[in-house]
PyMOL CGO cylinders between C-alpha atoms (Angstrom):
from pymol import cmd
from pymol.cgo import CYLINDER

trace = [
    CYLINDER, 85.76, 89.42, 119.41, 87.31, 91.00, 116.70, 0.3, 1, 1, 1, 1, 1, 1,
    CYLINDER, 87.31, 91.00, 116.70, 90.61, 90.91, 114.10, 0.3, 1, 1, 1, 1, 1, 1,
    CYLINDER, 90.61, 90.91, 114.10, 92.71, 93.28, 112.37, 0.3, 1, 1, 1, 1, 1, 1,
    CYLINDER, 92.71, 93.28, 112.37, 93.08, 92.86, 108.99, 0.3, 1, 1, 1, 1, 1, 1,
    CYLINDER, 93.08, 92.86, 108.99, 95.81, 94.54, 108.43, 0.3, 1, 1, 1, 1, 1, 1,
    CYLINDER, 95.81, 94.54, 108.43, 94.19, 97.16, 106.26, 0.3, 1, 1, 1, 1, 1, 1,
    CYLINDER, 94.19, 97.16, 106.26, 92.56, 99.66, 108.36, 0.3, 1, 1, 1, 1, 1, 1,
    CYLINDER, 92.56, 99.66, 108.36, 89.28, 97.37, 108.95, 0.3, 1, 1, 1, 1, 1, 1,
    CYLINDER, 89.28, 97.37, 108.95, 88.33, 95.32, 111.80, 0.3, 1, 1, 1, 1, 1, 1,
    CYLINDER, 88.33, 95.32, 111.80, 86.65, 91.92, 111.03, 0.3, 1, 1, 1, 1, 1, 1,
    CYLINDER, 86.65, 91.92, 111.03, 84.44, 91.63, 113.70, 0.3, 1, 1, 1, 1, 1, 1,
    CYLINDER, 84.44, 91.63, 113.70, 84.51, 87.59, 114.98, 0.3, 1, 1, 1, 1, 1, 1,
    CYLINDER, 84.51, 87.59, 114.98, 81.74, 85.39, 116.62, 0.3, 1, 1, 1, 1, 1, 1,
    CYLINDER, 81.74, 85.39, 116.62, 82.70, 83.38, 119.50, 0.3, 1, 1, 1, 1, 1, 1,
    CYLINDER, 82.70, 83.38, 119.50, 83.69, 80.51, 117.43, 0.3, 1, 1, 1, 1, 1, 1,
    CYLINDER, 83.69, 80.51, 117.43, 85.85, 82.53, 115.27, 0.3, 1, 1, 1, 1, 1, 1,
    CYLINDER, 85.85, 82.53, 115.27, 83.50, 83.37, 112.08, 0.3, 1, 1, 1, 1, 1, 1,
    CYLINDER, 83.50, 83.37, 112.08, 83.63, 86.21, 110.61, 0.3, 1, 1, 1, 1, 1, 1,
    CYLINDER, 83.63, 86.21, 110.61, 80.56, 88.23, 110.61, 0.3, 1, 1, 1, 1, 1, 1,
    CYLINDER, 80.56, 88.23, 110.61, 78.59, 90.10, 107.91, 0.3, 1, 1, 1, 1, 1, 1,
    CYLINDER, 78.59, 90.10, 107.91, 80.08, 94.18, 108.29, 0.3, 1, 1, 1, 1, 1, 1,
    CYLINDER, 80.08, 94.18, 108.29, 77.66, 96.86, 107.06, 0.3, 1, 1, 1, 1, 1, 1,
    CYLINDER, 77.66, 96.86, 107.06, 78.63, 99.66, 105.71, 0.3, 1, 1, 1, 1, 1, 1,
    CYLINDER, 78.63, 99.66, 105.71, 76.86, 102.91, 104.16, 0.3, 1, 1, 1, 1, 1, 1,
    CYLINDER, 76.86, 102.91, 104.16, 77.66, 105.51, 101.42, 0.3, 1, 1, 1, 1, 1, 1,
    CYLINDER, 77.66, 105.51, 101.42, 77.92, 109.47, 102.41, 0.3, 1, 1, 1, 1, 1, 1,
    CYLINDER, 77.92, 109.47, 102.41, 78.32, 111.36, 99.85, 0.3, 1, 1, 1, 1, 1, 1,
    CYLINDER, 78.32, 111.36, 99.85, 78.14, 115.05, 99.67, 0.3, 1, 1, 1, 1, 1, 1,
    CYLINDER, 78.14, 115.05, 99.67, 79.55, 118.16, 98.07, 0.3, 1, 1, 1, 1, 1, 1,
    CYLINDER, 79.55, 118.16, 98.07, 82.77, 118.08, 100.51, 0.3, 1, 1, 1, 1, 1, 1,
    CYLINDER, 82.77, 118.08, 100.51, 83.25, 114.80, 100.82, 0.3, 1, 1, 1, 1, 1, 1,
    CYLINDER, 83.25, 114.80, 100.82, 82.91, 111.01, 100.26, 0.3, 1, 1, 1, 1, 1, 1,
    CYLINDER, 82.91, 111.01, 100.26, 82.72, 108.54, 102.72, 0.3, 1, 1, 1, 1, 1, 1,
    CYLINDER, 82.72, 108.54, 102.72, 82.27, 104.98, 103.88, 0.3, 1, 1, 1, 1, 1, 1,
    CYLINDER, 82.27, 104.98, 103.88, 81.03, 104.46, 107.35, 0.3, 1, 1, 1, 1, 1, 1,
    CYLINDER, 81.03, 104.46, 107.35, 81.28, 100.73, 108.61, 0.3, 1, 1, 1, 1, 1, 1,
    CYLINDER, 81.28, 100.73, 108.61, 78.81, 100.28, 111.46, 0.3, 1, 1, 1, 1, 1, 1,
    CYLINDER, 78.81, 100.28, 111.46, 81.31, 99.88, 114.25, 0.3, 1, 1, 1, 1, 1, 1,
    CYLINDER, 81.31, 99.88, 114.25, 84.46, 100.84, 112.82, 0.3, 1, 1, 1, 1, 1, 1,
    CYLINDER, 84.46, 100.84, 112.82, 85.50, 104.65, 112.07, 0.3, 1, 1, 1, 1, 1, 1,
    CYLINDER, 85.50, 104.65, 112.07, 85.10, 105.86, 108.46, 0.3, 1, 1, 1, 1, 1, 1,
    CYLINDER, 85.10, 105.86, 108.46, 86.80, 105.06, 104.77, 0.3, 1, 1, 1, 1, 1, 1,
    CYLINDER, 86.80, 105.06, 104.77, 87.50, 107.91, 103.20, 0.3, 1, 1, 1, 1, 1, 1,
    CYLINDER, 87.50, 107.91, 103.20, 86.96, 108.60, 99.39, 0.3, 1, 1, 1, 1, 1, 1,
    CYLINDER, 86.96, 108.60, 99.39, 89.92, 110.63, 97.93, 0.3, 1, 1, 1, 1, 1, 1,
    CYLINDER, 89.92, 110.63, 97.93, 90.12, 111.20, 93.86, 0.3, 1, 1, 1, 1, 1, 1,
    CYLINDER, 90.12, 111.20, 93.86, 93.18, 110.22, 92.60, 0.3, 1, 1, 1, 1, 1, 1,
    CYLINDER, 93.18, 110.22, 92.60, 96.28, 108.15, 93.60, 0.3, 1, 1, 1, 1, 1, 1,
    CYLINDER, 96.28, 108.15, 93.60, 97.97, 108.65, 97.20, 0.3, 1, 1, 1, 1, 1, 1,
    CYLINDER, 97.97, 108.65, 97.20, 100.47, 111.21, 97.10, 0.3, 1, 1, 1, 1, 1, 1,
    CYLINDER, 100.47, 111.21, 97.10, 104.02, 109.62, 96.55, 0.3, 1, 1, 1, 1, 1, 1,
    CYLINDER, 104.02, 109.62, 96.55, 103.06, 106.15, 95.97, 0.3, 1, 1, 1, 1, 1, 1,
    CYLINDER, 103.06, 106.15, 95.97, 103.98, 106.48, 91.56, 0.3, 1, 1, 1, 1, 1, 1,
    CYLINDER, 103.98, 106.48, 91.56, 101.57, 103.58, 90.41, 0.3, 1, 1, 1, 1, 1, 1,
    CYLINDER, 101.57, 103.58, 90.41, 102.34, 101.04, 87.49, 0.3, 1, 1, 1, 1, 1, 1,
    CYLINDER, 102.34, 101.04, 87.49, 102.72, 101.77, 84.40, 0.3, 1, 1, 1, 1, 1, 1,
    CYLINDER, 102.72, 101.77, 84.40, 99.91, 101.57, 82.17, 0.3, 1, 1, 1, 1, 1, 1,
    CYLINDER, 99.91, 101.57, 82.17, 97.22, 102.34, 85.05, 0.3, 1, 1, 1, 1, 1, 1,
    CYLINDER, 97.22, 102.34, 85.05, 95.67, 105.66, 85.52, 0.3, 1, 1, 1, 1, 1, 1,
    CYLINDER, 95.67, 105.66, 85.52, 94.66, 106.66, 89.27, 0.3, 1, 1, 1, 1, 1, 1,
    CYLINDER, 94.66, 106.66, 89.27, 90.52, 107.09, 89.63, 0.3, 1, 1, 1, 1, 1, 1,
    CYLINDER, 90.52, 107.09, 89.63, 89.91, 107.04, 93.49, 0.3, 1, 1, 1, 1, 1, 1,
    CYLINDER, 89.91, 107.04, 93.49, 91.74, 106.18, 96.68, 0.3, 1, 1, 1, 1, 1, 1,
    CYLINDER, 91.74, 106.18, 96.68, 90.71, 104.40, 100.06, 0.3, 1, 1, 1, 1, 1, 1,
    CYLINDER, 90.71, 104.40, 100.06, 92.16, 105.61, 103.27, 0.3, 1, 1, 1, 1, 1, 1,
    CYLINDER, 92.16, 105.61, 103.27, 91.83, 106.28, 106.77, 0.3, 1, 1, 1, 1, 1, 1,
    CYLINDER, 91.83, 106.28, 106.77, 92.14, 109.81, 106.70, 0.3, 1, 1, 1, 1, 1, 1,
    CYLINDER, 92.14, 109.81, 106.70, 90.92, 112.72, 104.67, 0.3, 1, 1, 1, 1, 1, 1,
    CYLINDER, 90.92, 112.72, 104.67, 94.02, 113.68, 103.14, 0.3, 1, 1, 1, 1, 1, 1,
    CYLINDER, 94.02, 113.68, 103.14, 94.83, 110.12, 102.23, 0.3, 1, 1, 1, 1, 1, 1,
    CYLINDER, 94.83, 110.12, 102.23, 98.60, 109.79, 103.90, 0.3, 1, 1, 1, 1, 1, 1,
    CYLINDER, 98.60, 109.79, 103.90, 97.24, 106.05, 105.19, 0.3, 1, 1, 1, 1, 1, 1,
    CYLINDER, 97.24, 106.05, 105.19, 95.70, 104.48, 101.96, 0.3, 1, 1, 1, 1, 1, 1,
    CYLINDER, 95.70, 104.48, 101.96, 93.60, 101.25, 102.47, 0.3, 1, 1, 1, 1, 1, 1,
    CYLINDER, 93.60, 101.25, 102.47, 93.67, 100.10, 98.07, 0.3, 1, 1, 1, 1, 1, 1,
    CYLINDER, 93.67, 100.10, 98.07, 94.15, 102.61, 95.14, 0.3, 1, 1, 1, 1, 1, 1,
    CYLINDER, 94.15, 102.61, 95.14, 91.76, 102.07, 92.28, 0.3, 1, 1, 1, 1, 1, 1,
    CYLINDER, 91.76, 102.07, 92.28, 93.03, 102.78, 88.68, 0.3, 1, 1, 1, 1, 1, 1,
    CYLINDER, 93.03, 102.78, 88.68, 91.85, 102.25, 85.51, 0.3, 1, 1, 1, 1, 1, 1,
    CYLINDER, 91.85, 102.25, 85.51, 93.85, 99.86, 83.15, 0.3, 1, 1, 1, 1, 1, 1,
    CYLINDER, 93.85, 99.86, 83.15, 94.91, 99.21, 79.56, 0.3, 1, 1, 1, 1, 1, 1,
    CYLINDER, 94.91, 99.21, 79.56, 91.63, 98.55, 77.58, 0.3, 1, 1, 1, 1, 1, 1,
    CYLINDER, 91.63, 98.55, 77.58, 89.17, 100.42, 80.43, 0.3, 1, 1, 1, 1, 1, 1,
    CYLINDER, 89.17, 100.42, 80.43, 89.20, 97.96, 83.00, 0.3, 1, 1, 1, 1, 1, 1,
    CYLINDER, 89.20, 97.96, 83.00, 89.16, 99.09, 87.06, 0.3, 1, 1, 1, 1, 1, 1,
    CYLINDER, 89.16, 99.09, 87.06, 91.58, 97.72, 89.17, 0.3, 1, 1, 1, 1, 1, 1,
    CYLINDER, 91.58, 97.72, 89.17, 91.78, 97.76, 92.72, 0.3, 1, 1, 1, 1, 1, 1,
    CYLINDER, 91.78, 97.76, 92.72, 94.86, 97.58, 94.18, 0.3, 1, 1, 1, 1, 1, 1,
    CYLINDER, 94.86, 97.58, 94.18, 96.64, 97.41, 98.26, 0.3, 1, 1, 1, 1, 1, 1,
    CYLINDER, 96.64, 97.41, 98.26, 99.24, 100.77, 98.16, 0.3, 1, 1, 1, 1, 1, 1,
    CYLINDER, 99.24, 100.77, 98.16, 101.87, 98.28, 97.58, 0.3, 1, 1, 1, 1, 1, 1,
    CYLINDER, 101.87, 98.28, 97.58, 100.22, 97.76, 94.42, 0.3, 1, 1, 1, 1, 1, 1,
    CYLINDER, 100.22, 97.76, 94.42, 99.38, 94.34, 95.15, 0.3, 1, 1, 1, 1, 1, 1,
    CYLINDER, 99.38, 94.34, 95.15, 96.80, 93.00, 92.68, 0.3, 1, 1, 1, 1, 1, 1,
    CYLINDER, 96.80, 93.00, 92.68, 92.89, 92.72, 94.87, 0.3, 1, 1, 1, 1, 1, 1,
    CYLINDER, 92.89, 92.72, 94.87, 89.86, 92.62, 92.03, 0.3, 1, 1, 1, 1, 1, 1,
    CYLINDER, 89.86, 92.62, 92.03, 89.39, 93.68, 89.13, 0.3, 1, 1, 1, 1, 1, 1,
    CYLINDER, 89.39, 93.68, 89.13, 85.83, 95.38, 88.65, 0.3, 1, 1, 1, 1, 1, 1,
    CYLINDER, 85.83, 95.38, 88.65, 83.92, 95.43, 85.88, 0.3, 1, 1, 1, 1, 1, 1,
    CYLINDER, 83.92, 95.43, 85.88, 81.52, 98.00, 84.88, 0.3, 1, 1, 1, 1, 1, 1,
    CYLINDER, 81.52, 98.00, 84.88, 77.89, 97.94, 82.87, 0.3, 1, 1, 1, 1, 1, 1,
    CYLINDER, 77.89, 97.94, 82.87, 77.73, 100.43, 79.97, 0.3, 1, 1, 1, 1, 1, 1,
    CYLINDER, 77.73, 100.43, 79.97, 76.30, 103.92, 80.48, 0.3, 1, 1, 1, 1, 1, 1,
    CYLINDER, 76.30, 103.92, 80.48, 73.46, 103.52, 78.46, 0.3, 1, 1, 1, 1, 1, 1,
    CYLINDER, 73.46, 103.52, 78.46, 72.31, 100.08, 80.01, 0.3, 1, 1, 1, 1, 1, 1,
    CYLINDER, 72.31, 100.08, 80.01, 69.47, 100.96, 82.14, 0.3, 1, 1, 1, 1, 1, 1,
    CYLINDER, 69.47, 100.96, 82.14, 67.10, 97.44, 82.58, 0.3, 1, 1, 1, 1, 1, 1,
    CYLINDER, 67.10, 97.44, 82.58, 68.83, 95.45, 85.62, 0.3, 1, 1, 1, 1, 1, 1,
    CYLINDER, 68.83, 95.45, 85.62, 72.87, 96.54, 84.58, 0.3, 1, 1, 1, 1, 1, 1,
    CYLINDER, 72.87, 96.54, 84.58, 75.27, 94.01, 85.59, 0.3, 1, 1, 1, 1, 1, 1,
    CYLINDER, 75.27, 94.01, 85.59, 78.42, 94.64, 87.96, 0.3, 1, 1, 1, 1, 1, 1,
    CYLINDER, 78.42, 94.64, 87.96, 81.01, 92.11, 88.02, 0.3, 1, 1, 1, 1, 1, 1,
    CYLINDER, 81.01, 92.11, 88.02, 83.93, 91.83, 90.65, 0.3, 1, 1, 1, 1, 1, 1,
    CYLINDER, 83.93, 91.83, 90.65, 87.12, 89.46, 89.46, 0.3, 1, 1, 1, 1, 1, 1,
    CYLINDER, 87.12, 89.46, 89.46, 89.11, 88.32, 91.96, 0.3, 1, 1, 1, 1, 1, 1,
    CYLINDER, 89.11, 88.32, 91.96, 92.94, 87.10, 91.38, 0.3, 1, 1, 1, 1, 1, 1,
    CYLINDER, 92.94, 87.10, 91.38, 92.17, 83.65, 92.16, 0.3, 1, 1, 1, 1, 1, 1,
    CYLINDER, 92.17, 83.65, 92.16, 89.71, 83.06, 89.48, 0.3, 1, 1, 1, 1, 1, 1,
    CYLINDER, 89.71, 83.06, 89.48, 86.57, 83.82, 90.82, 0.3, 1, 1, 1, 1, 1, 1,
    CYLINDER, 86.57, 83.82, 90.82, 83.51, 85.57, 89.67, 0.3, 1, 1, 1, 1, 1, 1,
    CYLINDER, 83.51, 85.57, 89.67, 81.02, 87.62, 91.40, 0.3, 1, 1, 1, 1, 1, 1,
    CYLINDER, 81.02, 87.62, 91.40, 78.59, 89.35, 89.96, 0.3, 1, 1, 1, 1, 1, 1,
    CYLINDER, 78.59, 89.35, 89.96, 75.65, 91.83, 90.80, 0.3, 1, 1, 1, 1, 1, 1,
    CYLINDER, 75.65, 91.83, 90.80, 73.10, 92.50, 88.41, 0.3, 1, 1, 1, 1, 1, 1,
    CYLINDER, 73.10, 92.50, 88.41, 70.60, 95.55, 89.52, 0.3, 1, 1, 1, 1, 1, 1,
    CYLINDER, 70.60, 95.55, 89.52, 67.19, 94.16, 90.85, 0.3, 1, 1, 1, 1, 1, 1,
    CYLINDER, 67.19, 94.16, 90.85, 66.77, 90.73, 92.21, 0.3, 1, 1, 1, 1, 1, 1,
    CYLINDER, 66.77, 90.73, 92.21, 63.93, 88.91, 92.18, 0.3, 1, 1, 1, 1, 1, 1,
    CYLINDER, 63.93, 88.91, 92.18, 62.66, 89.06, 95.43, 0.3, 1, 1, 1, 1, 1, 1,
    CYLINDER, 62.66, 89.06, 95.43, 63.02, 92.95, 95.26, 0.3, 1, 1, 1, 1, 1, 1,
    CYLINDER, 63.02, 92.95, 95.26, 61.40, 93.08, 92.22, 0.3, 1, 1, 1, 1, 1, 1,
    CYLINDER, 61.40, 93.08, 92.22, 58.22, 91.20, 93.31, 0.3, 1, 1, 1, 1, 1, 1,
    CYLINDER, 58.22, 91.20, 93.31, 58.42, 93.45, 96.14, 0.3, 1, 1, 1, 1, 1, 1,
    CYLINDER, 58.42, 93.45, 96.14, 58.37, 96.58, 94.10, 0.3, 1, 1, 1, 1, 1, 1,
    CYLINDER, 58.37, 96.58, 94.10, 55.22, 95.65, 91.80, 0.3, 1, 1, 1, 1, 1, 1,
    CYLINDER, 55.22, 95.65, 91.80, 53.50, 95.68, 95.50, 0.3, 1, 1, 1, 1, 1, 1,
    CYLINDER, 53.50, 95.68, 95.50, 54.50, 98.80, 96.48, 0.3, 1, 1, 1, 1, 1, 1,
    CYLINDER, 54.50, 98.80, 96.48, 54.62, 100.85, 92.52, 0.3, 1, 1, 1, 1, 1, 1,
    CYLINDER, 54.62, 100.85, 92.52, 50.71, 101.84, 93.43, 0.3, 1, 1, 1, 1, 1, 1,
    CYLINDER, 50.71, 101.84, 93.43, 52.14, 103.42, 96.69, 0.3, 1, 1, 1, 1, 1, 1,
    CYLINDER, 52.14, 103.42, 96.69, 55.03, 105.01, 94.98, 0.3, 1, 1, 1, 1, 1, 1,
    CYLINDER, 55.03, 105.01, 94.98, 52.52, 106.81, 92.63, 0.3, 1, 1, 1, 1, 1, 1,
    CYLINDER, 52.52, 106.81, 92.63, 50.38, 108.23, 95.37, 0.3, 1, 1, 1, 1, 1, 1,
    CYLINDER, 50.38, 108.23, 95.37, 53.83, 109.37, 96.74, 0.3, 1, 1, 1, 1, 1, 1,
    CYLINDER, 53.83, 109.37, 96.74, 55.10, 111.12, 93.07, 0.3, 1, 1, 1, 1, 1, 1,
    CYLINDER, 55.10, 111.12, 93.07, 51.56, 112.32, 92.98, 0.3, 1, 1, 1, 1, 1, 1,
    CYLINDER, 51.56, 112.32, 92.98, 52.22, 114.07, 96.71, 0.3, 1, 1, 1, 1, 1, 1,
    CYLINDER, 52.22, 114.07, 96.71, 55.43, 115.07, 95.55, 0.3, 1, 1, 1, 1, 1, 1,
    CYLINDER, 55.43, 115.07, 95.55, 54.05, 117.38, 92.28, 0.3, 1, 1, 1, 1, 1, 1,
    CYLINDER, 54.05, 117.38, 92.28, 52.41, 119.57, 94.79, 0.3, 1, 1, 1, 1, 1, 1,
    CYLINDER, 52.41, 119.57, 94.79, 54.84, 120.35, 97.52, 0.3, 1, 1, 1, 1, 1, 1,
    CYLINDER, 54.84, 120.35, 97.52, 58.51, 121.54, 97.45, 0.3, 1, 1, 1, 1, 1, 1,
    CYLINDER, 58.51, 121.54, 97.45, 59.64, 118.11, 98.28, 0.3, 1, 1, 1, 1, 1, 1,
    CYLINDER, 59.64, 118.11, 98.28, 62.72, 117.38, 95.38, 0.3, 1, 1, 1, 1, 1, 1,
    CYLINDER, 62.72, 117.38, 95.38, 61.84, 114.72, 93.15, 0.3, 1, 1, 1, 1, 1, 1,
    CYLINDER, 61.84, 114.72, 93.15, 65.19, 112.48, 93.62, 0.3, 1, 1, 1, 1, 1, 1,
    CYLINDER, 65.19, 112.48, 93.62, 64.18, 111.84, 97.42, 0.3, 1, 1, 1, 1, 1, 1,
    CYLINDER, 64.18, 111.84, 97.42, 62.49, 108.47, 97.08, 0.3, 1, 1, 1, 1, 1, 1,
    CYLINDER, 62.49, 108.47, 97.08, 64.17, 104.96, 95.21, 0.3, 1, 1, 1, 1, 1, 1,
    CYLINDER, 64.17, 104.96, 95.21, 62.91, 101.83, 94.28, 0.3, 1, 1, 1, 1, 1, 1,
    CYLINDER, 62.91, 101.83, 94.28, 62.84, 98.84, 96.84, 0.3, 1, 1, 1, 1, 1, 1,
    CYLINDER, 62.84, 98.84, 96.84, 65.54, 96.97, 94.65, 0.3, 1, 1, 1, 1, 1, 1,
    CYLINDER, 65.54, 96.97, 94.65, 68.41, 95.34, 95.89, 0.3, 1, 1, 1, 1, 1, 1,
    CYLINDER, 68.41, 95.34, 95.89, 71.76, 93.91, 94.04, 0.3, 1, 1, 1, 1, 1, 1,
    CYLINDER, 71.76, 93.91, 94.04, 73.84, 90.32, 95.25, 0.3, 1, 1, 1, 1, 1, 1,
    CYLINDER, 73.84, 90.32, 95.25, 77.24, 89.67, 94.12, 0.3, 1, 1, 1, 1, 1, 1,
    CYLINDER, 77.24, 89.67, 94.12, 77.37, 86.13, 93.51, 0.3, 1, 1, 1, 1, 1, 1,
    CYLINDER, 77.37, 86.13, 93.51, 78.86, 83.81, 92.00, 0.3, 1, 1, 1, 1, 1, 1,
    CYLINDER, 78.86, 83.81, 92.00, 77.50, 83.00, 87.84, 0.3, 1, 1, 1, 1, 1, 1,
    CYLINDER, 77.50, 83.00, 87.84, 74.56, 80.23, 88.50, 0.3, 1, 1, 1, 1, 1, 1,
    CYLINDER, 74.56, 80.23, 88.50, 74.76, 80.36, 92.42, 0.3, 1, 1, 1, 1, 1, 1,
    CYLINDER, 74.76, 80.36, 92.42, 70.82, 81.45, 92.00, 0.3, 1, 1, 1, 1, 1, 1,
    CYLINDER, 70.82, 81.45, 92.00, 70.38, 80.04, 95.51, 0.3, 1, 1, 1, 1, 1, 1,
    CYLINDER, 70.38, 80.04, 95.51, 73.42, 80.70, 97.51, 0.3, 1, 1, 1, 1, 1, 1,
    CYLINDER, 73.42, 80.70, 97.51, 74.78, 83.05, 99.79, 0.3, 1, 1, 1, 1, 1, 1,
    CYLINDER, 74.78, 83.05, 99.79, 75.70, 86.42, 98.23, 0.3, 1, 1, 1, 1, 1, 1,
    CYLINDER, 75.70, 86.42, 98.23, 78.91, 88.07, 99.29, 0.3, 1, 1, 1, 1, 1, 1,
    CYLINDER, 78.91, 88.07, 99.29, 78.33, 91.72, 99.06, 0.3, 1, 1, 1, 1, 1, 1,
    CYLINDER, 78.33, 91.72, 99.06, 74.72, 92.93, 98.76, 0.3, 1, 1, 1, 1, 1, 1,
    CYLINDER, 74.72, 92.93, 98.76, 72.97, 96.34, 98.84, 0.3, 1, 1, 1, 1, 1, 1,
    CYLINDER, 72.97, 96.34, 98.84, 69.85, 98.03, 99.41, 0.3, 1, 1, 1, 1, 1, 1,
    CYLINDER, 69.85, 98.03, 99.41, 68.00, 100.36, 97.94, 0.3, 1, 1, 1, 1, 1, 1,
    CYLINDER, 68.00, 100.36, 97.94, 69.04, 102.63, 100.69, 0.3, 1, 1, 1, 1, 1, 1,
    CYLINDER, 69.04, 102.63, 100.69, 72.35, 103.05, 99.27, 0.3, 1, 1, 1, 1, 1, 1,
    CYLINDER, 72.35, 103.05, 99.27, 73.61, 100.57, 102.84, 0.3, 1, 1, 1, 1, 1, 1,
    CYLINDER, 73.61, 100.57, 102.84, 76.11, 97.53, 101.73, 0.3, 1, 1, 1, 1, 1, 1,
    CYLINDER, 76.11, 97.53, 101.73, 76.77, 94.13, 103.64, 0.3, 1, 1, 1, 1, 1, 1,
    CYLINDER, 76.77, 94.13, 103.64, 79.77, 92.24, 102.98, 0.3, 1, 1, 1, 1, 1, 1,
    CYLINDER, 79.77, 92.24, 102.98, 80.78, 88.41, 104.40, 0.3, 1, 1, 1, 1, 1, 1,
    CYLINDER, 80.78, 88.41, 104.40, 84.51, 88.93, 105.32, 0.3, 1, 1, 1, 1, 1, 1,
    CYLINDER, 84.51, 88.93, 105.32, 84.88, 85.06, 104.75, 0.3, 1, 1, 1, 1, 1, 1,
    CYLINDER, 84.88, 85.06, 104.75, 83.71, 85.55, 101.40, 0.3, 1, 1, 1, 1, 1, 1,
    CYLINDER, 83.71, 85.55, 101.40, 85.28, 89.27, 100.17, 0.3, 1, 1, 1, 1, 1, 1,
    CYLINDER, 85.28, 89.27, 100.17, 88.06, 91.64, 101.29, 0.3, 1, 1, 1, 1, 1, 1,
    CYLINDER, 88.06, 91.64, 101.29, 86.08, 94.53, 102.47, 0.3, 1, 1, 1, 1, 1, 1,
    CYLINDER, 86.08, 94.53, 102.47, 88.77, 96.87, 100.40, 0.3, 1, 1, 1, 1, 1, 1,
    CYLINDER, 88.77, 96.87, 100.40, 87.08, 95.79, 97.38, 0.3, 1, 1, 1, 1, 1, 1,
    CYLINDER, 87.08, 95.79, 97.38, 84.04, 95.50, 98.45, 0.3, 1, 1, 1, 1, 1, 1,
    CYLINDER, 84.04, 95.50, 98.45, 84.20, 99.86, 99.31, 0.3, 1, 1, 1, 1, 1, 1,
    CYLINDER, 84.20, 99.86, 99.31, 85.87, 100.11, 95.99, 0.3, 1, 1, 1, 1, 1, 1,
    CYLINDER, 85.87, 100.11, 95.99, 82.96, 98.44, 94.41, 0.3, 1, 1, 1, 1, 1, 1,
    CYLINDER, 82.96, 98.44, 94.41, 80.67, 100.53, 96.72, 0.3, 1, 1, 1, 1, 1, 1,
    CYLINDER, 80.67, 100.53, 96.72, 81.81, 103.85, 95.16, 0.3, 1, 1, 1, 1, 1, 1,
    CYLINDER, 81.81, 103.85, 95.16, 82.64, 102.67, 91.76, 0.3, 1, 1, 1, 1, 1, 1,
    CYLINDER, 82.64, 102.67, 91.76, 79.01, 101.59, 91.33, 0.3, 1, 1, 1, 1, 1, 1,
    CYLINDER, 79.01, 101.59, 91.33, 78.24, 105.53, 91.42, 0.3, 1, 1, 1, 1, 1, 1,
    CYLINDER, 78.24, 105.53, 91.42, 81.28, 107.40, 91.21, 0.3, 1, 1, 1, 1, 1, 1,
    CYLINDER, 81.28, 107.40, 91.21, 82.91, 105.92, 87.82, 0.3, 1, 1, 1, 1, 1, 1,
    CYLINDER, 82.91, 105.92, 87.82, 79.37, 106.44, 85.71, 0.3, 1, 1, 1, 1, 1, 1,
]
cmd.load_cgo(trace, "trace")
């Protein structure tokens, strides 16, 4: 069974009226960027504000959501603030997160941080443990694979490491994480737990603001 949300997404519902864990991958290429929800048709990625919609003062437009190419049915608008700070907001310019970034230069297990209005904290920091352990197992394999790579035509940006990152609340070491990603570049998001609006603007400002 499934829900509208009122945004453009679907939350797809168990029988008992849960909301269930969407997935979603990143496609980006040199035409285009886009979102594709498994289930669901795609979010488009369009740079700058939607045409028409003047946004607050103060914020400057980075990227917008919508459910069409040329962006005439935005899902959220993300701008940057006074003082450097993303904000992701509905077209209305209703207030949905506020994301925070990791510095360019930080390169051992950055953190990303989502804020949302009602005080609480997730945050996502590159690498958890489990995929960690996992990649010391596999590093030996990975260098057999670089090794293969030297001596065919194959480009060198075509393999990742096995890490993943969990959004979760500060200290929750143990609980359930409410966005997480792969090393595949594929996101899963509880909607009980995050509005899938910001969890696609955190999917693309993860990459696309650095």
């Amino acid at each position: 069974m499934n829900a509208a949300t009122g945004n453009g997404t679907r939350i797809r519902r168990d029988e008992t009226g849960h909301s269930m864990t969407l997935t979603f991958t990143r496609h980006p290429d040199g035409k285009r960027y886009e979102l594709r929800p498994r289930g669901a048709a795609p979010v488009h990625v369009r740079r700058g504000a939607p045409d028409g919609r003047p946004l607050p003062k103060g914020c400057k437009p980075r990227f917008t959501l919508a459910e069409d190419p040329a962006g005439a049915s935005p899902l959220a608008v993300v701008v940057r603030q006074d003082g450097g700070r993303l904000a992701v907001l509905t077209p209305d310019h209703e207030h949905l997160a506020e994301l925070h970034l990791p510095p360019r230069k930080k390169r051992w297990r950055p953190s990303y941080e989502i804020h949302l209005p009602d005080g609480t904290v997730l945050r996502g920091r590159e690498g958890t443990v489990p995929s960690l352990l996992l990649c010391l197992v596999v590093l030996p394999f990975v260098l057999l694979y670089l090794v293969a790579l030297a001596f065919s035509d194959s480009p060198a940006g075509a393999t990742t490491a096995p890490l993943r990152t969990a959004w979760k609340r500060p200290g929750a070491l143990f609980g359930r994480a409410a966005l997480t990603e792969s090393a595949r570049g594929r996101f899963r998001v509880r909607g009980d737990r995050l509005d899938h609006r910001v969890a696609y603007a955190q999917a693309v400002a993860k990459y696309w603001e650095r």
